[in-house]
N, C-alpha and C positions, 0 to 999 in steps of 0.2 A: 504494500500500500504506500505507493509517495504521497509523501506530505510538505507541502510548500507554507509559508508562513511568510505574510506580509508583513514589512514593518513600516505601518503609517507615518512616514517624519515630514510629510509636504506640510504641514499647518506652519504657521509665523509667532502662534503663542500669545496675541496682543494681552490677553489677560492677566499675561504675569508681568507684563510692563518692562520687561530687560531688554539690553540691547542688541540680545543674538536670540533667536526662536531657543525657548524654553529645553527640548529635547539635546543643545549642546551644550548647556549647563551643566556643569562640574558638580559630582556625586560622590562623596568620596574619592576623591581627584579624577573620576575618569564621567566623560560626558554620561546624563539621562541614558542617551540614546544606546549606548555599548550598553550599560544595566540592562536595557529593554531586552537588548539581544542576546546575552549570556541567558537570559531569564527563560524564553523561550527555546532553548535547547537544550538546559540542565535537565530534563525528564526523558531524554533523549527521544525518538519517535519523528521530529523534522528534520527532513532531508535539506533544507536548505533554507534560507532567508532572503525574501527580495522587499529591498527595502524603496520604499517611493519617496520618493525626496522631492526638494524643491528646485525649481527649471534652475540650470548652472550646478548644483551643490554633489554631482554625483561622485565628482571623485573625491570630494572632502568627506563625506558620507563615506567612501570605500576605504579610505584610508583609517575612519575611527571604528570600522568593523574588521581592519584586517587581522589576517587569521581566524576569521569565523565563514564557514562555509556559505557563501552566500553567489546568488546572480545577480547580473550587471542591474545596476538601480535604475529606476522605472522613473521620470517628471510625474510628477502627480498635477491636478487639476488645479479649480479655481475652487473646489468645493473636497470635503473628505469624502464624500459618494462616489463623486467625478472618480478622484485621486485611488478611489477602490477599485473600478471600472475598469482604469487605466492598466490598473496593475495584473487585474485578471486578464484580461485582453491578452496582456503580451505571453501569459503563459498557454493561450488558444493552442498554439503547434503542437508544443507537449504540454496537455494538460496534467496535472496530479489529480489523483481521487479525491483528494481530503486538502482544506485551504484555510491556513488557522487568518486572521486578519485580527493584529493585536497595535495599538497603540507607542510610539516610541516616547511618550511623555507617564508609560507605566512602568517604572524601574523594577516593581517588584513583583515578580508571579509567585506565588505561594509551590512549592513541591507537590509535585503530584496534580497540579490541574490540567498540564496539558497533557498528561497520561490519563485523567478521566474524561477530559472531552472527545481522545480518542476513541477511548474505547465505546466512549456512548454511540459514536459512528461507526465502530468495528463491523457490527454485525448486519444482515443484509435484513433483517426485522427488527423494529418494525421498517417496511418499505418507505413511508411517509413522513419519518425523519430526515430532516434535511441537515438537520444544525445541532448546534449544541452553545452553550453559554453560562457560562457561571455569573451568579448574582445574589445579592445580601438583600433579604429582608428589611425591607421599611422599616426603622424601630422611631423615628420621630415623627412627631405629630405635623400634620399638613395643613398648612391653613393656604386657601385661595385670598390674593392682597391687590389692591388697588390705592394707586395716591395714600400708600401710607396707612391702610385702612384694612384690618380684615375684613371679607366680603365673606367665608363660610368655610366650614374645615371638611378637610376628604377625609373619609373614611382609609386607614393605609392597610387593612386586612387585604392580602393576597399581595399586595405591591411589594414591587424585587429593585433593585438598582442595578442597573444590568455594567456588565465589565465586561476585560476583554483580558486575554486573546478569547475570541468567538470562532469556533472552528464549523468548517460547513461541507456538503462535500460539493466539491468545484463546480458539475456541470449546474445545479440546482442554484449556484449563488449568480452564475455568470448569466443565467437565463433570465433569472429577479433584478439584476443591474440593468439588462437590456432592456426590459420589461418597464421600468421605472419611470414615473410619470412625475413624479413628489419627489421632496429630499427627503430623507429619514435621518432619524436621527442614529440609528447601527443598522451595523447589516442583516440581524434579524429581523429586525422590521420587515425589512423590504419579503424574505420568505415568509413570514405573519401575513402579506397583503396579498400575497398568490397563493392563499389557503395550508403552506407547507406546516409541516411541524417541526418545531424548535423546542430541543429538551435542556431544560430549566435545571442546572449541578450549583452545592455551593459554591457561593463566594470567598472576601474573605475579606475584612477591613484593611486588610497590610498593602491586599493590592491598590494602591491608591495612585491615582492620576494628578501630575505635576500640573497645577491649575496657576495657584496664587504662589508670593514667595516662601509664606509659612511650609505649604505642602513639602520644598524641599526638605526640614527639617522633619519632619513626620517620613517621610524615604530613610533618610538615616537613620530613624530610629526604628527602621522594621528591618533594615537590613545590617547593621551593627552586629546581632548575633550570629549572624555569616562569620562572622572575622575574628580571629585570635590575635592577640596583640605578640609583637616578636620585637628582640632587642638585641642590638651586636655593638660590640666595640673598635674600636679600630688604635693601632700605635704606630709612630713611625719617626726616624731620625735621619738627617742628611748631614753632610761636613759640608760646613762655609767654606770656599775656595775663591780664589782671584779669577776672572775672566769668564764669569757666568752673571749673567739676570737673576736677580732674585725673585723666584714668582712665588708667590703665597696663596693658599686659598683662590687662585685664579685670576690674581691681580701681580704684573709686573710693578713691583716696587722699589725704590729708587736707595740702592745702597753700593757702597764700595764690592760687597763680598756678593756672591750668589754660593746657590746649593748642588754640590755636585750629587748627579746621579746618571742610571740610565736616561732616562727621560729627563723632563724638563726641572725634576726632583721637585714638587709643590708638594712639602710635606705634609702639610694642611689637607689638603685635596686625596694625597694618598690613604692618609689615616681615615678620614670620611668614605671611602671606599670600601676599606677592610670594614670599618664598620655595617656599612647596608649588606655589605657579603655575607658578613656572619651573621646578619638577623638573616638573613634569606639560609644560611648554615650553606652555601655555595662558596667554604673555602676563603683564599684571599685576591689583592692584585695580582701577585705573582702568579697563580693561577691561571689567571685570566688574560696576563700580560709578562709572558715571562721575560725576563730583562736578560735572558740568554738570544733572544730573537732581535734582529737587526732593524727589522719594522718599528719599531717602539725606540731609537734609537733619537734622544734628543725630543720627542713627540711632545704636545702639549696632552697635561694630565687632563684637560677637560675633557677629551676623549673617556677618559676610563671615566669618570662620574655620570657621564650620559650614559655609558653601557651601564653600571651601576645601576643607577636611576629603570632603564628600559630593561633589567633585571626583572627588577619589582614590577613593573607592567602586567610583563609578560606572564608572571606567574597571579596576575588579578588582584595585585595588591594595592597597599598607599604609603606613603612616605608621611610621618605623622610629624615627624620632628627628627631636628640633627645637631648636635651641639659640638662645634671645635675649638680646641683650646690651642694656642701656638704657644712654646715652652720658649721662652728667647730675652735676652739682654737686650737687643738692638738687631734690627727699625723698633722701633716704637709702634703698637698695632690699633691702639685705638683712634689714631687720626682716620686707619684705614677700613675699619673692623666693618662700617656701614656698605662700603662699597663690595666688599668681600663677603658681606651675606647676600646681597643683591646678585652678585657674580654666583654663587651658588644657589639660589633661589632659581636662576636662569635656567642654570644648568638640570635639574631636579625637575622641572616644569612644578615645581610649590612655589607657596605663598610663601614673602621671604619673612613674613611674623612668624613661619613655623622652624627659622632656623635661628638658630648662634654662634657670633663667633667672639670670642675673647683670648685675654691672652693675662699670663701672669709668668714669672720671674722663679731663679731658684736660689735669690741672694748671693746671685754671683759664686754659686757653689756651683761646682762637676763642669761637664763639657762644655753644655749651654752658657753657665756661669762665666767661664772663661771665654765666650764670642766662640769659638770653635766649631759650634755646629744648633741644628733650631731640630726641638724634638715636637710633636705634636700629638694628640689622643682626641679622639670622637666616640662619640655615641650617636646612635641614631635606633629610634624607633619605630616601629612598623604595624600596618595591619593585613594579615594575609589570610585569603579566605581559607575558614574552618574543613 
């Protein structure tokens, strides 16, 4: 049974008022819109994700789904029906049997829904099933309002809040789009108005749609127990020598001596490294950049903190915070310390409030104490999915 899954990201968001359509809003550092799509696959059962976007955005859209199996992205419409239409359309040559059409402003699918909307459409009975959809019981009172004014309360017995992903099987959804005279407001509707039947699974309050700014934080806080918190440290030492640049934390800084190394030696930078490495327990730089290899010879260390950084991506994580301390007599670090969390913030793609850089002294005791050489220690914190 192929199973296709639309990910609606054409809409603009005006409701939430920002200044990039709501769906690429940062969620735990990675856009809505990647949540929506990790979401839709953890039950495993879809073959693939096509996701409709807005006219121009296709390859920015493929870029924050890469690595998820997905087909070329679809221009969605002027409307979310149109933008549904569009997307069934192009799947007419090869159709799939089964077509989930979920939301990219729903970060969180609850486990297990899109294995029970499947299976509500597994079976070839009843015949007159078309769809399927999870939805949460009415529990507040409804009042009908005008100017301000209750005019008379609804009755909420039997009324559901309908969500999404809403899975349907294909030829039954594309025949109702074609059919369609009205906008609806989902795509059950539209099989409700050609007499089809749509079978009614729980909801779930978690699954909540990215509407106002508040909703971001109500996302976080459903999907927070996904994630285990993880912590690594990082050490590292260079000798000051004559006839090198001193780079620090990512900033060429104006001294007589620089630090010798393989690479461009930012002690700062290295030990921030080791540290993300060992919350991710992926070992150290060395590892990852052995200084036996001629490639890395002289290299700027910003290199390795982006690999670093797209470490943690890659394995669905976040970078929570990073704290480094440079151990040193001379330069002096706090004239620089601002520029050099910003230079790291860069590089991490965070926010540079979630980093630190300081520096403190050893009273002119040991290597350091003596100018000889600049040692450095990090920590950094993490969240990676449970």
């Amino acid at each position: 049974m192929r199973v296709i899954a639309l990910l609606m990201a054409a809409g603009r968001g005006s409701r939430f008022g920002a200044d990039v359509p709501k769906q690429y809003l940062p969620l735990f550092g990675r856009p809505v819109l990647r949540h929506a799509a990790e979401a839709l696959l953890a039950d495993g059962g879809v073959d693939a994700l096509l996701p409709v976007v807005p006219e121009g955005e296709a390859e920015a859209v493929s870029a924050l789904l890469a690595g998820l199996p997905c087909l070329p992205p679809v221009t969605g419409g002027a409307t979310r029906q149109e933008s549904v239409r569009r997307g069934l359309e192009s799947l007419a040559a090869d159709p799939p049997r089964i077509v989930l059409v979920h939301d990219a402003a729903r970060p969180v699918v609850p486990r297990g829904t899109v294995a029970a909307l499947l299976g509500a459409l597994a079976a070839e009975v009843p015949q007159d099933l078309m769809g399927a959809i999870p939805a949460q019981p009415v529990s507040d009172t409804l009042k009908v309002g005008a100017g301000g004014r209750v005019l008379r309360t609804v009755p909420r017995a039997g009324l559901y809040r309908a969500q999404t992903p809403q899975a349907f099987r294909y030829a039954a959804l594309l025949d109702a789009h074609r059919a369609a005279r009205e906008e609806a407001t989902d795509d059950a509707a539209l099989l409700e108005a050609a007499g089809l039947q749509v079978a009614l699974l729980p909801g779930s309050e978690s699954n909540l749609k990215v509407t106002y700014p508040e909703d971001l934080a109500r996302a976080e806080a459903a999907l927070l127990p996904r994630y285990l918190p993880a912590m690594g440290t990082g050490f590292d030492v260079h000798r000051l020598v004559e006839g090198r640049p001193l780079v620090l934390c990512g900033l060429t800084i104006p001294h007589p001596l620089g630090l010798d190394g393989h690479s461009d030696a930012d002690v700062g930078l290295h030990a921030l490294c080791d540290a993300i490495y060992g919350a991710l327990a992926e070992g150290d730089i060395g590892r990852h950049f052995p200084p036996s290899e001629a490639e890395w010879k002289d290299a700027d260390s910003a290199r390795f903190l982006r690999h670093a950084a797209g470490r943690v991506a890659a394995r669905g994580g976040i970078i929570t915070h990073t704290d480094v301390t440079l151990i040193c007599e001379r330069p002096k670090i706090g004239p620089h310390a601002d520029a050099m969390r910003a230079r790291l913030a860069e590089l991490m793609g965070i926010a540079v409030d979630r980093v630190s850089v300081k520096a403190t002294t050893t009273e002119r005791l040991g290597f350091t104490g003596r100018g000889e050489g600049i040692a450095a220690q990090a920590a950094a914190t993490l969240l990676l999915p449970a």
